[in-house]
ZANU-659006 format. One record per residue: residue in one letter; x, y, z of N, C-alpha, C, O, CB in turn. Coordinates in steps of 0.05 Angstrom, whole numbers, plus 5000, padded with zeros to 4 digits. Glycine has a CB too. Layout:
# ZANU-659006
aXYZXYZXYZXYZXYZ;...
***
This chain:
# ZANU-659006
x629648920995629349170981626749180965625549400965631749210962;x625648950949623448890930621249000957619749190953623348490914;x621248910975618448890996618949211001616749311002618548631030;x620349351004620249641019619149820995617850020998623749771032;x619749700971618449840945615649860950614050050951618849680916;x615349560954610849570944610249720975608249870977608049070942;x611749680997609949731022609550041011607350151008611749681059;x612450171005612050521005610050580974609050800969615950721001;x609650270954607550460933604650380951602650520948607450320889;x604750130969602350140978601850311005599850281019601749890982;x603250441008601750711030601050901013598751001013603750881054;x602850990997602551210972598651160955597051330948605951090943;x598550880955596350920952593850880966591550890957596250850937;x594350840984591850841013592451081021590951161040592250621043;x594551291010593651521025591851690996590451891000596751701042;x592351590974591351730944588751680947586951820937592551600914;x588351450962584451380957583651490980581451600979583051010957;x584851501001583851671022583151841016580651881017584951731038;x585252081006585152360993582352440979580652610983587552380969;x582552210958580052140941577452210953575952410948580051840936;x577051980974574751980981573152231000570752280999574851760992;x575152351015574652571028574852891015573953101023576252541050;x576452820991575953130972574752950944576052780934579853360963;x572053040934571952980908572553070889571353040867570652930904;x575353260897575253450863577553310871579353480869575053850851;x578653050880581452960868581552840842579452860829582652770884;x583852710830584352480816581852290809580752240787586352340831;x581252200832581151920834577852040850577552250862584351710854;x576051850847574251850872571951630862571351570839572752190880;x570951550890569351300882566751370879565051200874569351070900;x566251650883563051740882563551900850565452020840561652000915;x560951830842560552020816557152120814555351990826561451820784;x556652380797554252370800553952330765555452420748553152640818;x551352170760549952140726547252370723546352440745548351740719;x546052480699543852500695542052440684542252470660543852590693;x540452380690538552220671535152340671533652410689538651870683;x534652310646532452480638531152340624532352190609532852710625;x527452330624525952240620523252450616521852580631526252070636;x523252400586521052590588518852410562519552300542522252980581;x516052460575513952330560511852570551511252770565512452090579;x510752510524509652770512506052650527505252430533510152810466;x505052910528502152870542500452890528500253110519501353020561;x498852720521496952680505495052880501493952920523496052480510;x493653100471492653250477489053170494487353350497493053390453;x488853020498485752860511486352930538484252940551485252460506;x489253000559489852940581490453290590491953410575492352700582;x489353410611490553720620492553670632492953450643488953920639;x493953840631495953860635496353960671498053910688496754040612;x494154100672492454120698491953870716492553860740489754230692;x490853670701489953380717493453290726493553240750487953070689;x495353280718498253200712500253360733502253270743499053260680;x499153600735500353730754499153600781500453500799499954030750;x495953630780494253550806496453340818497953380837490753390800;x496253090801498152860807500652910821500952840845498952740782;x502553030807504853100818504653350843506653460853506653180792;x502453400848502553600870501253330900500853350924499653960859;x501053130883500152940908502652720910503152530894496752750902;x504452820940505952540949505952250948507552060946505952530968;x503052290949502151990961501251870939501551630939499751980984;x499951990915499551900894502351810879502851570875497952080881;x503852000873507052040870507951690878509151530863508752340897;x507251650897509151440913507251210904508351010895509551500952;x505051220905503750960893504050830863504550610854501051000895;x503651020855504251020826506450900820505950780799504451240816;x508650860827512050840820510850470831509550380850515451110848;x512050350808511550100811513649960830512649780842511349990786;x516550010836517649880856516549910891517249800912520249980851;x514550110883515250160923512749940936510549890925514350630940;x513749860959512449650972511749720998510649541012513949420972;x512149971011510250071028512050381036514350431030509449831056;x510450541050510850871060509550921081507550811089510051091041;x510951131093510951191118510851521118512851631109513451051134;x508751691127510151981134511851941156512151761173508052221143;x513552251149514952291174513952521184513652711170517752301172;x513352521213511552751217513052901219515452841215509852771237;x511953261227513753411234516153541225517353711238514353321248;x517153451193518353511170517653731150515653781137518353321160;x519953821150518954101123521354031113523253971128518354511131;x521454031087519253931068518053731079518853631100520153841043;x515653621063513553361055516253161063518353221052512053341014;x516152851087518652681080516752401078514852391094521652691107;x517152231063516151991069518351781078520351841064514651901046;x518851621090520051351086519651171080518951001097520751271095;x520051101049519050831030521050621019523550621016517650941002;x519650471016521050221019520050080994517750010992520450061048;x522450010969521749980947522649610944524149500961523250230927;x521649490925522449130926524049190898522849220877519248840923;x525849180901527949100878527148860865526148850843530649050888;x528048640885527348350863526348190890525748280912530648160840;x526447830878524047740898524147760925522147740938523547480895;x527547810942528547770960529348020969529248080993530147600957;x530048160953531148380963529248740961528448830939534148370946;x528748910989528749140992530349290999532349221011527549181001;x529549550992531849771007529049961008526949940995535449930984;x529950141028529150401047530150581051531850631068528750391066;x528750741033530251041034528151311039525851291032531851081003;x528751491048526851811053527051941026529051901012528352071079;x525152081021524052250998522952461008522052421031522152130981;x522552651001522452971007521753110977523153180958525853101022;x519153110982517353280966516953560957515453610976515753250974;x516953770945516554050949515554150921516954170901519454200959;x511954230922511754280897512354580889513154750906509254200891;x511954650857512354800838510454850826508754680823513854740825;x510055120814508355250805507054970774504954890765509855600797;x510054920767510654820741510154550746509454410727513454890731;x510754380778511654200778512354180804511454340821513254180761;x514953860815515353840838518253750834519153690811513353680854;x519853740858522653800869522653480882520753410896523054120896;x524853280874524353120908526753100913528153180895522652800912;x528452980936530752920949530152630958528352570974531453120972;x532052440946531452190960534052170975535952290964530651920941;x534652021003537951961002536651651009534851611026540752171031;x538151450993538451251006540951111023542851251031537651120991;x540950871026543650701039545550671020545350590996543050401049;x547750761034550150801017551251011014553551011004549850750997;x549651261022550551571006549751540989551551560972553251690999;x546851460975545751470940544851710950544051740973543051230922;x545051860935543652210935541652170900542352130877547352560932;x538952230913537852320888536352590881534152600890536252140884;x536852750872535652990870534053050844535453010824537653180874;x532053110838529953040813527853260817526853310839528552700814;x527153380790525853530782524053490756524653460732527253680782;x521453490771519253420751517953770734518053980746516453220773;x517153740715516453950701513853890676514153710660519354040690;x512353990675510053980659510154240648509254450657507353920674;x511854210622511154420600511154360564512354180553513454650606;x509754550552509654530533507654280520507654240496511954550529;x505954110538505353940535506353640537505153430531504854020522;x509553680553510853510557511153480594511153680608513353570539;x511353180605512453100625515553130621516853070600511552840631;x516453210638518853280648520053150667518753200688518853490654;x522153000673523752890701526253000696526353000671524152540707;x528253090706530753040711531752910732530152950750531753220711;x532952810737534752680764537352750760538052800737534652330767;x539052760779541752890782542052520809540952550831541753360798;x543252310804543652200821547152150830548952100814542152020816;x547352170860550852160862550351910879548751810894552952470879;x552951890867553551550888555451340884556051340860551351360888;x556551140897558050930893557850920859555550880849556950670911;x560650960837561850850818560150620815558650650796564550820822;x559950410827558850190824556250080827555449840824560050100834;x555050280832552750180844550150310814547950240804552550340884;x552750570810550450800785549550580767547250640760552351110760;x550250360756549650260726547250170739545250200726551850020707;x547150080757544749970767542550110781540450000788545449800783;x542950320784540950510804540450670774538750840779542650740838;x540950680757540250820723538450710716536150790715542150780698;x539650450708537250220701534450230711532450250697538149950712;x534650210738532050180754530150390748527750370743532650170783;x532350700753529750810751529251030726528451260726529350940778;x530250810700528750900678527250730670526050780649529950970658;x526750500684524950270668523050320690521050180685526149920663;x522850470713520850380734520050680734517650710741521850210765;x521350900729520351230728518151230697515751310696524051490723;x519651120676518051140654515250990656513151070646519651050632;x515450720672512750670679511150780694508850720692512450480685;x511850940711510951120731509651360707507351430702513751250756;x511251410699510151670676507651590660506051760654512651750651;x507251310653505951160631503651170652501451210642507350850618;x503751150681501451070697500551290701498051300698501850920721;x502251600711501651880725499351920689497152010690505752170734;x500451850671498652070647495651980644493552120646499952060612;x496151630638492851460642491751540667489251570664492851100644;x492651590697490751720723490352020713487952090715492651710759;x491852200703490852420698488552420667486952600661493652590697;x488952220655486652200641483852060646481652090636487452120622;x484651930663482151850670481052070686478652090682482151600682;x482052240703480652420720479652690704479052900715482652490743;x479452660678479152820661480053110662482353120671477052800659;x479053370656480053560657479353710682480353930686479653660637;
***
């Protein structure tokens, strides 16, 4: 009698995470999305013009960001797509597509990597301020760590995008 209990709470719940995973407005679900925002004030020595130039260039965009360890266009794509390939730590990469689209104000990108990581991020230059948002969805487990990364490696990116736009003067 004890064993017919757990078998029927354990279908009850392989069918709850199922449910889960294929509707995300259930209960329960293993994807979540975080936001995270980063914004660096622009030095008045730096245009705001040079900063846009930057962010209106992919390829600069992609160099700049200190994890990535090589890129690829993809031809034939609308939007702008690269496929880059960033070094986490000494052993380990991952490879994911990015999709570019600038703004009057600024630029748009879409990354998806492995896993279902969805990143969607919006850069903005106003008021004298750099602007990022990111909207990232993905594995419960995986966010504390995909946060981490890319506020310690976006903010250096920001620290690098303002010194190239100052050095290129106005």
């Amino acid at each position: 009698m004890h064993f017919l209990n757990l078998s029927i709470v354990a279908g009850i719940l392989y069918l709850f995470v199922q449910t889960s995973i294929a509707d995300s407005s259930a209960l329960f679900s293993l994807t979540k999305t975080i936001h995270i925002t980063i914004n660096t004030p622009i030095p008045t020595n730096v245009s705001c013009t040079s900063v846009l130039a930057i962010l209106h260039s992919p390829v600069k965009m992609i160099l700049l960001n200190p994890l990535v360890e090589s890129y690829t266009l993809i031809p034939n794509v609308t939007p702008i797509t690269y496929s880059i390939t960033d070094k986490l730590f000494a052993f380990f990469s991952t490879t994911y597509t990015a999709s570019f689209t600038n703004r009057a104000d600024g630029m748009d990108t879409v990354s998806n990597a492995a896993g279902g990581l969805l990143l969607d991020g919006h850069w903005t230059v106003a008021y004298g301020v750099l602007m990022e948002e990111v909207d990232v969805t993905g594995d419960v487990l995986e966010l504390p760590f995909v946060k981490s990364e890319i506020e310690s490696s976006h903010q250096q990116l920001h620290t690098a995008l303002i010194a190239e736009a100052g050095a290129r003067g106005t």
